[in-house]
SEDRENTOR-710967 format. One line per field, with one value per residue (C-alpha): residue in one letter; x, y, z. Coordinates in steps of 0.02 Angstrom, whole numbers. Example, Ala and Ser with C-alpha at 12.3 -4.5 7.8 and 13.67 -1.06 7.14 Angstrom:
2
residuo a | s;
X 615 | 684;
Y -225 | -53;
Z 390 | 357;
end
This chain:
305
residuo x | x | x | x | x | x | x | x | x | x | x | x | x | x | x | x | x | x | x | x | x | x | x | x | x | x | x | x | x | x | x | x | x | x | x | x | x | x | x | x | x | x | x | x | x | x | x | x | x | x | x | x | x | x | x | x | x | x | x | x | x | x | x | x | x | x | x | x | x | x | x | x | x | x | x | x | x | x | x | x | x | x | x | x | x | x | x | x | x | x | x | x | x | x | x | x | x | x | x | x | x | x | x | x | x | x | x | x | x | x | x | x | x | x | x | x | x | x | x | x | x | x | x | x | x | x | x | x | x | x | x | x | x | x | x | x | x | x | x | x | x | x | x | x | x | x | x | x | x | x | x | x | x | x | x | x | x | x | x | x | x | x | x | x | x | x | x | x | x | x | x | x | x | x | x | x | x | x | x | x | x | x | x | x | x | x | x | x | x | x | x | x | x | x | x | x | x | x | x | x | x | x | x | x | x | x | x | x | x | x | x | x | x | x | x | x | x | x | x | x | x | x | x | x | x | x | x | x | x | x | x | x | x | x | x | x | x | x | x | x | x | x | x | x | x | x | x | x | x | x | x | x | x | x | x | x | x | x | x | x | x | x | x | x | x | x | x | x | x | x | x | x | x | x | x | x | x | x | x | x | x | x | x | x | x | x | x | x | x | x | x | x | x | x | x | x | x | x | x | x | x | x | x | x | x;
X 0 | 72 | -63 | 49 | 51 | -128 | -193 | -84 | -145 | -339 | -295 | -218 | -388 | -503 | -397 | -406 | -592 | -614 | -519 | -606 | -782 | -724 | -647 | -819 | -902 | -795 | -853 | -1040 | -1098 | -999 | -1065 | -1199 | -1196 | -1218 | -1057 | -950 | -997 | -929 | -762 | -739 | -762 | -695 | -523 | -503 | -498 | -317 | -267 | -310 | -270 | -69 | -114 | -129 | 6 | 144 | 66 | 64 | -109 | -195 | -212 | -316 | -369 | -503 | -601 | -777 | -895 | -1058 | -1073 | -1242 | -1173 | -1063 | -1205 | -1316 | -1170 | -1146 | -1301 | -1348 | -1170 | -1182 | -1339 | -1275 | -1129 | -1246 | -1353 | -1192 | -1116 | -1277 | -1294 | -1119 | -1164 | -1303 | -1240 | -1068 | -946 | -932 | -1121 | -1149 | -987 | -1089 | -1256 | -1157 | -1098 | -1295 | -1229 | -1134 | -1264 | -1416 | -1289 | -1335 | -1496 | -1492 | -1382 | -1502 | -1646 | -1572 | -1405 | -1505 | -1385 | -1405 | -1424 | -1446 | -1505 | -1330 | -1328 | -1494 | -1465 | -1290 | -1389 | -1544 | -1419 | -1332 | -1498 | -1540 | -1387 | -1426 | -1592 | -1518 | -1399 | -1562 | -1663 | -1626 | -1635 | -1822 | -1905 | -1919 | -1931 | -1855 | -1771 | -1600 | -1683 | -1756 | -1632 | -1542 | -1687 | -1685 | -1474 | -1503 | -1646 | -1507 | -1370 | -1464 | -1533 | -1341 | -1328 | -1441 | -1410 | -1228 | -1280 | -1376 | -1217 | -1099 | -1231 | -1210 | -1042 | -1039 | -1098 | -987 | -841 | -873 | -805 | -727 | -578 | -588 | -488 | -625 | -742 | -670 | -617 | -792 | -879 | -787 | -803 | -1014 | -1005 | -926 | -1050 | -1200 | -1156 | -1174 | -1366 | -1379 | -1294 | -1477 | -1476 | -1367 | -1190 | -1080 | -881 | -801 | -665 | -490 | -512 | -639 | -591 | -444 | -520 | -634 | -512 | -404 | -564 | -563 | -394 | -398 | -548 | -462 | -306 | -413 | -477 | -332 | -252 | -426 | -398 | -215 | -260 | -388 | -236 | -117 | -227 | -396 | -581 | -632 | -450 | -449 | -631 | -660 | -534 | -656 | -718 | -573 | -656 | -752 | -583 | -519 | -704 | -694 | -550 | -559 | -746 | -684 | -514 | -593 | -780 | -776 | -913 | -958 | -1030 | -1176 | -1169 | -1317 | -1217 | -1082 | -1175 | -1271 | -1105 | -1025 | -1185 | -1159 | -972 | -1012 | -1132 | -1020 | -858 | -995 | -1050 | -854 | -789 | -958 | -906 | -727 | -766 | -901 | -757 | -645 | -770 | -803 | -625 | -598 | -752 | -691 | -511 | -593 | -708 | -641 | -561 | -693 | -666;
Y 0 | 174 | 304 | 458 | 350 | 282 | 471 | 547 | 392 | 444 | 642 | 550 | 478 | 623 | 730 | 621 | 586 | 779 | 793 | 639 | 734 | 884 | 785 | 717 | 905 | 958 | 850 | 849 | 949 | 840 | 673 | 588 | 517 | 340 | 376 | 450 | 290 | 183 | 286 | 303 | 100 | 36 | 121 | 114 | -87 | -77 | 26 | -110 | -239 | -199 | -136 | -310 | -393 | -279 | -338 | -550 | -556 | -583 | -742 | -738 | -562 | -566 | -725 | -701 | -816 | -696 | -673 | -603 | -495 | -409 | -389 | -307 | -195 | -149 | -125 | -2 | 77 | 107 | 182 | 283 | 355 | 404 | 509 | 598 | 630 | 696 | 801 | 867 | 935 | 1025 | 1093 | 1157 | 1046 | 1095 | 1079 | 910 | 863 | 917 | 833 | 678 | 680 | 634 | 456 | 415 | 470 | 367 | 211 | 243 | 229 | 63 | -30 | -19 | -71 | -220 | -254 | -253 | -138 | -63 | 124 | 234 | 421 | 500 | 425 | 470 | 643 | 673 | 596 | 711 | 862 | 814 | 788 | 964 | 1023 | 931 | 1022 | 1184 | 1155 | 1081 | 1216 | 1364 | 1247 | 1162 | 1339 | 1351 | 1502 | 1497 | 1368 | 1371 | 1340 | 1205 | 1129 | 1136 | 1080 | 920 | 923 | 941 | 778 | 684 | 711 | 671 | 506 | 472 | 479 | 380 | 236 | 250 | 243 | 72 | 3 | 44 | -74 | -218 | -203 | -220 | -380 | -415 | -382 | -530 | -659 | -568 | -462 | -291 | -316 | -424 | -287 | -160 | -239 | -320 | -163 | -74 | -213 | -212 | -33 | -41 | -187 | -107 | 75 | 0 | -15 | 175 | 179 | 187 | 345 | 459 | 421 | 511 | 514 | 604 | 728 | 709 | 829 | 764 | 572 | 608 | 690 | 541 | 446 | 542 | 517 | 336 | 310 | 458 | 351 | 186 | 230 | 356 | 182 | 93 | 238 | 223 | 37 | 55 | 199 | 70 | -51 | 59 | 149 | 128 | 167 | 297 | 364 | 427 | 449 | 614 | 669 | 625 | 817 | 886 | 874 | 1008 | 1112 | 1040 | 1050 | 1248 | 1275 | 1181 | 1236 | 1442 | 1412 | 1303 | 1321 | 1514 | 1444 | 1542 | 1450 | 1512 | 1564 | 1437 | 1324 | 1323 | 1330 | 1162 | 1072 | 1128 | 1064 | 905 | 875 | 909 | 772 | 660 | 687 | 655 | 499 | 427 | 525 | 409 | 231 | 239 | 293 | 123 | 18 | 87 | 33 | -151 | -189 | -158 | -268 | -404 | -401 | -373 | -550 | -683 | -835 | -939 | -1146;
Z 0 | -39 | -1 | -79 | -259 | -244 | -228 | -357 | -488 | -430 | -465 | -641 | -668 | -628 | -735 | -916 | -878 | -883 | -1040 | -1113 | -1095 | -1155 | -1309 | -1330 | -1310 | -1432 | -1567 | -1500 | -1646 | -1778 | -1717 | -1620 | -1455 | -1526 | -1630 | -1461 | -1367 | -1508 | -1504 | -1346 | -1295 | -1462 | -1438 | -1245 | -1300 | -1340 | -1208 | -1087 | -1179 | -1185 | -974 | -956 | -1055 | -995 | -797 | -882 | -844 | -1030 | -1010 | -859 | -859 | -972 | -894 | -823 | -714 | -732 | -922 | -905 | -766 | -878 | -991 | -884 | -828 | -1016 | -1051 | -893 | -898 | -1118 | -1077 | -925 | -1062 | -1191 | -1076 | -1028 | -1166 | -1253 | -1115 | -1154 | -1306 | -1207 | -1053 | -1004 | -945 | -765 | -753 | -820 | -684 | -548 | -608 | -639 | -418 | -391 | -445 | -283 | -182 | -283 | -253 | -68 | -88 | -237 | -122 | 11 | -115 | -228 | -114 | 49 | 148 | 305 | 284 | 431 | 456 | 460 | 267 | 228 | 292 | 180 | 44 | 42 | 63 | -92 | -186 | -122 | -205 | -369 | -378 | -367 | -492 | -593 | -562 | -692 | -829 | -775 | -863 | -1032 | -1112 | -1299 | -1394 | -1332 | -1131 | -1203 | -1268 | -1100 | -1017 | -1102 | -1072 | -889 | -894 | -1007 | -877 | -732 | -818 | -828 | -655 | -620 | -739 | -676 | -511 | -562 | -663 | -474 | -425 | -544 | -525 | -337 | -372 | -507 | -400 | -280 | -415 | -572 | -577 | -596 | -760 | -841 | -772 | -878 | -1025 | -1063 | -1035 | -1181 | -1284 | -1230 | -1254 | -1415 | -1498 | -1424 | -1489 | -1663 | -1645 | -1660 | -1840 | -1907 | -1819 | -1905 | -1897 | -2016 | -2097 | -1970 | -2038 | -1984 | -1835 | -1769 | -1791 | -1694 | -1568 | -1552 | -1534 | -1410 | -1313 | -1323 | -1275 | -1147 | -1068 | -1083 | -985 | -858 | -801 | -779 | -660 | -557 | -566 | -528 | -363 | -273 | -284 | -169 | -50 | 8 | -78 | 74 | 68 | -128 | -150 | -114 | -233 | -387 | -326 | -394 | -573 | -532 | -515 | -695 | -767 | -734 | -784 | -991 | -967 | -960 | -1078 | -1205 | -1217 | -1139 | -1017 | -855 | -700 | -625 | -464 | -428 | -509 | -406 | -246 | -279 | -337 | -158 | -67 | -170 | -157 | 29 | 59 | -37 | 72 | 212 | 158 | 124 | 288 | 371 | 273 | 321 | 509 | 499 | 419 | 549 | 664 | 597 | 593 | 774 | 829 | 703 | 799 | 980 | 950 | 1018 | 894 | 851 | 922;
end
């Protein structure tokens, strides 16, 4: 365990997912969503595929026990990506990022509805403070006025749809991760997301200039190797430990949002992302303090005969 290198790979992560959505903003008016998904899994394919030769693990890296596991993941997850990147080519970048935090805090509630986990008020409380903070950052787009509102109406349903098919995917692959490896996890994913993209070619995929193909896939391998540093983090330090430093997309997300797409945060904007990011640190500060708290009954019980 190294803590130092386990945060510094998360940080890694956080920063080429930011760069992979604004990638995929960048090209939303060239393409469809159907089309980014396709990119964006078909290409991060490669990336882990020479991850796990270099680490000798091809051979049994890639082995499942749940096929229809995996499917459901990839179906949920391809679904979850869609949503979010067709609300990318809605909404500003920092403002989908803070839609997309209502995901940890739906998982909350899912697990204790389909993964029958205790969840008590402290929880519930963080959780309905960071769906407080989701509305607000909801809220000026639920009025429509002209065209363009509308249009960022329907961006603002889209992302939040995202959330909470992603939310539903964290769930599948809870389960997922009691007898696969997180390898097989990923890999198949890309490869579901890939193959089920292709239904939407009936939908208006086009010959992407050179620009944008590379930009598409600069996404895809951006996305690909994002994952394996998030993969790579949970392997030298623990979940509660580099968790809360998924927040500091929001920092990144501002930053390519104002230098690239000369977007300006609301001030209601940024309000309801603190209120969210909050209630997230909450909930992680709450599940390491119970884990904390488990392992010292676990060592005070006595051996079993």
């Amino acid at each position: 365990m190294n803590p130092v290198h386990g945060i510094l790979l998360k940080l890694g992560s956080v920063i080429l997912f930011v760069l992979m959505a604004a990638l995929i903003k960048a090209t939303a008016e060239a393409v469809p969503p159907g089309q980014q998904v396709f990119f964006r899994s078909a290409f991060a394919v490669p990336v882990i595929l020479i991850w796990l030769i270099r680490r000798g693990e091809l051979s049994v890296g890639l082995r499942v026990r749940d096929p229809m596991g995996h499917v459901w993941r990839g179906l949920v997850g391809t679904a979850a990506m869609g949503f979010g990147f067709a609300a990318l080519g809605l909404l500003p970048l920092p403002e989908v990022t803070a839609i997309g935090y209502a995901a940890p805090l739906l998982v909350v509630i899912f697990a204790a509805m389909f993964l029958g986990e205790e969840v008590r008020l402290f929880r519930l409380s963080a959780v309905g403070l960071g769906l407080i903070g989701v509305l607000i950052v909801l809220a000026p787009r639920l009025s429509v006025v002209d065209g363009l509102s509308a249009a960022q109406t329907l961006g603002a349903v889209l992302a939040l749809m995202g959330a909470v098919l992603a939310a539903l995917a964290q769930i599948f692959i809870r389960k997922l991760v009691q007898g696969e490896r997180t390898s097989a996890i990923v890999f198949w994913f890309s490869v579901t997301g890939a193959v089920l993209s292709l239904m939407t070619l009936p939908f208006g995929w086009v010959v992407p200039d050179a620009r944008v193909a590379a930009l598409l896939i600069g996404a895809g391998l951006l996305g690909g190797l994002a994952q394996i540093l998030l993969t790579s983090a949970y392997r030298h330090a623990d979940a509660s430990l580099v968790a809360p430093f998924e927040y500091a997309s929001m920092l990144f997300a501002l930053a390519i949002g104002y230098a690239v797409f000369d977007e300006v945060p609301a001030t209601s904007m940024l309000a309801g992302a603190a209120i969210v990011m909050a209630a997230g640190v909450l909930i992680i500060w709450r599940e390491r303090r119970l884990g904390i708290e488990r392992g010292r009954q676990r060592k005070a019980a006595p051996p079993q005969s």
